[in-house]
C-alpha positions in Angstrom: 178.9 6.8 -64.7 176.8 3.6 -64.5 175.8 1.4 -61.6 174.5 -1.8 -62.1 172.6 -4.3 -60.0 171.8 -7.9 -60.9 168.6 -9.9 -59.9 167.0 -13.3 -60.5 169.3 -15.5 -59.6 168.5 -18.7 -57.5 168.6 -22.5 -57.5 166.4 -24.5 -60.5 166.4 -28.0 -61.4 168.0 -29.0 -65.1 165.8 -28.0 -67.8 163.9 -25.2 -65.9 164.2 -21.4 -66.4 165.2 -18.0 -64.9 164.9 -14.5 -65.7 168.1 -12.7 -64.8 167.5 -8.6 -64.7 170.1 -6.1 -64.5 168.8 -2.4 -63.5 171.3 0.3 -64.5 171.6 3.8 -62.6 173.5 6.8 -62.6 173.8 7.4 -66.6 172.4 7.4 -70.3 171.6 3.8 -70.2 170.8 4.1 -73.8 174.5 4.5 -75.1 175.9 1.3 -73.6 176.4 -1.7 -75.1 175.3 -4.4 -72.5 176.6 -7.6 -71.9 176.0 -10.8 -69.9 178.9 -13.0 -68.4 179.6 -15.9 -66.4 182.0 -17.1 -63.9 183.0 -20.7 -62.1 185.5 -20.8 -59.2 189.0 -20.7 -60.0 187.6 -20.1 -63.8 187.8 -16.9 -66.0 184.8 -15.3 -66.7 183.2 -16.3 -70.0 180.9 -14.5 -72.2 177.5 -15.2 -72.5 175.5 -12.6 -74.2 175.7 -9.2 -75.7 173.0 -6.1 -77.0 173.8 -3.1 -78.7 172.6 0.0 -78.7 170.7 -0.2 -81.7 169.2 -4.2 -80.2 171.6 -6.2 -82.3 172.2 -9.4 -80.3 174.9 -12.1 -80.2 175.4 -15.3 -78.1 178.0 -17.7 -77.0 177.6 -20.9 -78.9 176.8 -22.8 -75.5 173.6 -20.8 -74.8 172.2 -20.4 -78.3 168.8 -21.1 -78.9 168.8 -21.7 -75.0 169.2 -17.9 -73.5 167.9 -14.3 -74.8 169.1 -11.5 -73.5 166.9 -8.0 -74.3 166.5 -4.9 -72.8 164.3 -1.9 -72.2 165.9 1.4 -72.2 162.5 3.0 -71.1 163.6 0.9 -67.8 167.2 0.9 -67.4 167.2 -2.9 -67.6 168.6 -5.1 -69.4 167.6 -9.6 -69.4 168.5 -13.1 -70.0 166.1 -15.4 -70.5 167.5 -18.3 -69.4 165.4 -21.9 -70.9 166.2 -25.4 -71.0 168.9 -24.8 -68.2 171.7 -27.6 -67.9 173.8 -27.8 -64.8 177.0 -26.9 -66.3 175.0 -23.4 -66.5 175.9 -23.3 -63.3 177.8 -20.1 -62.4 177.5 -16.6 -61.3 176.0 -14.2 -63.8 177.6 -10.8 -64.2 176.2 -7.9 -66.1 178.5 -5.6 -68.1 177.8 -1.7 -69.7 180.0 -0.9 -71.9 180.2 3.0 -73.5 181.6 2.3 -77.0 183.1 5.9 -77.6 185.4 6.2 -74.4 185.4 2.4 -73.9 184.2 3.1 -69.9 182.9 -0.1 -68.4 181.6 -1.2 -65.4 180.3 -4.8 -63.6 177.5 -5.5 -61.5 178.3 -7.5 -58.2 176.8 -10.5 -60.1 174.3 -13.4 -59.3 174.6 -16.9 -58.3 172.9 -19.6 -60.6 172.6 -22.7 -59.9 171.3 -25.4 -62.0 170.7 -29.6 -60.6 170.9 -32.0 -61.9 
């Protein structure tokens, strides 16, 4: 199956940037569906970004126009470009892989981002 590792992380002031990176292991990295989501304490974990296999994207309506994920199979990686950061960006950052024709799934151990105001 897949292992994923997230990266980037870190402490910014509002209306900087960060480079999340997620490095994938173990399996076909092309055939999953990869996702970006966030969490707060005591909050359920929200999505933030998604990339198909075939590079379609899609974003919550918080981060549009603010965030791009990509990826590079050729790496095992997928990104989110994180600009214009606000402090209620604040959270930790999970990465998702998602196999579409079993529905298998597994998380990273996620990143802390913290954004101030």
């Amino acid at each position: 199956q897949v292992h994923l590792v997230e990266s980037g992380g870190g402490l910014v002031q509002s209306g900087g940037s960060l480079r999340l990176s997620c490095a994938a292991s173990g399996s076909i990295f092309s055939s999953y569906t990869m996702s970006w989501y966030r969490q707060l304490p005591g909050k359920q974990r929200e999505f933030v970004a998604v990339i198909t296999t075939g590079g379609g994207t899609n974003y919550a309506d918080s981060v549009k126009g603010r965030f791009t994920i990509s990826r590079d199979n050729a790496k095992n990686a997928v990104y989110l470009q994180m600009n214009s950061l606000k402090p209620e960006d604040t959270a930790v950052y999970y990465c998702r892989a998602r196999r579409l024709r079993d529905l298998y799934e597994n998380w990273g151990q996620g990143t802390q981002v913290t954004v101030s105001s």
